[in-house]
C-alpha positions in Angstrom: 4.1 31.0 -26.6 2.5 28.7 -24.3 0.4 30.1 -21.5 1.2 28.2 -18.4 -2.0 26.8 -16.4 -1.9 25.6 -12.9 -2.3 21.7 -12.5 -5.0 20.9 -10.2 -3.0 18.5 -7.9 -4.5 14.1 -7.9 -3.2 13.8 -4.6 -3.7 15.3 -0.8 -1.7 15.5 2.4 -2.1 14.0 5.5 -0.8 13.8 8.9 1.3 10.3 9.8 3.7 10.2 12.8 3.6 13.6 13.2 4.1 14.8 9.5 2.6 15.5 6.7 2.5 12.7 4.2 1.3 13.4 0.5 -0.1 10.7 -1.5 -0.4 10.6 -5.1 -4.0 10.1 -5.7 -7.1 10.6 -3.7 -7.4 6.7 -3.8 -4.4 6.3 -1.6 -4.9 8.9 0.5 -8.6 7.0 1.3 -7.1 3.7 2.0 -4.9 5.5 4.5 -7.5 6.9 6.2 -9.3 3.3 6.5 -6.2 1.7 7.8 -5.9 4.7 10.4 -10.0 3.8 11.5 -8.8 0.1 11.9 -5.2 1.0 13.7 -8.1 3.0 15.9 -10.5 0.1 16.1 -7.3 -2.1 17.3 -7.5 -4.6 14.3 -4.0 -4.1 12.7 -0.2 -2.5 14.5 2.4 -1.7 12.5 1.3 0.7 9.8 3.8 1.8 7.5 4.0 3.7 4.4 5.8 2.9 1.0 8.2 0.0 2.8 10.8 -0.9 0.5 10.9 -4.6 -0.5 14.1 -6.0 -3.0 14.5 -8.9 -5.2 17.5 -10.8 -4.8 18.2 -13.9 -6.9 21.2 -15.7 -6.3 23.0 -12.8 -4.3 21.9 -10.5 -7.2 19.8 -7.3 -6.6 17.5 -7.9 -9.1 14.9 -5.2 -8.4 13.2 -2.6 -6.0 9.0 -2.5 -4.8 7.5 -0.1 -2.8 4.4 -1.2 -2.1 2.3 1.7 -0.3 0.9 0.3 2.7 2.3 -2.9 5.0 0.7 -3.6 8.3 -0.1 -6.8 10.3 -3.2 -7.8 11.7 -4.7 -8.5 14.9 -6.4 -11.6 16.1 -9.6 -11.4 18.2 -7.3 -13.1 21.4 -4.7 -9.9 20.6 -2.2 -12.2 19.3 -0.7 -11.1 16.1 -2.5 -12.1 13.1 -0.8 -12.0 9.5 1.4 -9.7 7.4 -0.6 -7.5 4.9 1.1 -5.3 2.0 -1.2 -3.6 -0.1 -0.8 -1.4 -3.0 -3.3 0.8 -4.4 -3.6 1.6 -8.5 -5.6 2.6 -11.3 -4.1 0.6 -13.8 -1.1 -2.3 -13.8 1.5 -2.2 -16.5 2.9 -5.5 -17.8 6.0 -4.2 -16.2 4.2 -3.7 -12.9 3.1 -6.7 -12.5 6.6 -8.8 -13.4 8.3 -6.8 -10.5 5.1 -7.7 -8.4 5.5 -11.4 -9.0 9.3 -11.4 -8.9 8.8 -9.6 -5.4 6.6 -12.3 -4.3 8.6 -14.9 -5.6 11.6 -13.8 -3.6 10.1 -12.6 -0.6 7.2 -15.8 0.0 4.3 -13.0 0.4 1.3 -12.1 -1.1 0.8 -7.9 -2.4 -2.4 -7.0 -2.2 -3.7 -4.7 -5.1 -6.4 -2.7 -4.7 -8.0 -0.8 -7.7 -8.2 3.0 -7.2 -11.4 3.1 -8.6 -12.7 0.6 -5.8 -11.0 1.6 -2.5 -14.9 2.5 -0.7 -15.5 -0.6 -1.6 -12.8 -1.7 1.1 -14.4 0.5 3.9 -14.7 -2.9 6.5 -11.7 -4.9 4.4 -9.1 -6.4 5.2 -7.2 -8.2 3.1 -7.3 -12.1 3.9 -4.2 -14.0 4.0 -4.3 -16.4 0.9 
C-alpha cells in the first residue's frame, strides 16, 4: 500500500483585483509582483492575467494561448506606449512553441518568454517592442 505524502505546493497566492490569484510556480508569482512595482511606478496600465488569445486561419479556430501576463506600456509624455504579452516558463516544448508562433502569426504580436529560472533578472525590465 502506498503511503500518501503531502506535495509541497510550486506555486503561491496573491492578491489581484481584490482576489486571490494562485500562480503555478514561484517564477510567475515574482514577475507579477514586478509588473505590480511598475503598474505602481506608473510605467505600464492594463495589467491582466492569463488573457486568452486564438488562432483563426481562414475562419477556422485553429488553436487557443494563454499567455500569463499582457499589459501596455507608458511613454515618458503619458501617452500610451506598446502592447506587451509575456509568458513565463522553465522549459518550451516543441508543441509550445508551434502554438506560440501560430499565435503570432495570426495575431501580428510578439510573446515575450521569460525563463523561470531568470525572472530577478527582469527586476527593472521591460520587454522592448521588437
Amino acid at each position: 500500500m502506498k503511503s500518501k505524502t503531502k506535495r509541497k505546493p510550486k506555486g503561491r497566492y496573491e492578491p489581484y483585483q481584490g482576489k486571490m490569484i494562485y500562480f503555478q510556480t514561484q517564477a510567475k508569482a515574482d514577475r507579477y509582483l514586478q509588473l505590480i512595482k511598475f503598474s505602481e511606478q506608473k510605467l505600464i496600465i492594463d495589467l491582466e492575467l492569463y488573457p486568452t488569445l486564438t488562432a483563426v486561419v481562414h475562419n477556422v479556430k485553429v488553436c487557443t494561448f494563454q499567455p500569463d501576463f499582457r499589459y501596455m506600456t507608458l511613454e515618458i509624455n503619458g501617452h500610451r506606449g506598446y502592447r506587451v504579452i509575456e509568458d513565463v516558463k522553465a522549459d518550451a516544448t516543441e508543441l509550445y512553441k508551434l502554438r506560440k508562433q501560430l499565435i503570432e502569426l495570426t495575431n501580428s504580436c510578439i510573446i515575450n518568454n521569460i525563463k523561470a529560472s531568470e525572472v530577478n533578472k527582469w527586476v527593472t525590465t521591460i520587454p522592448k517592442n521588437q
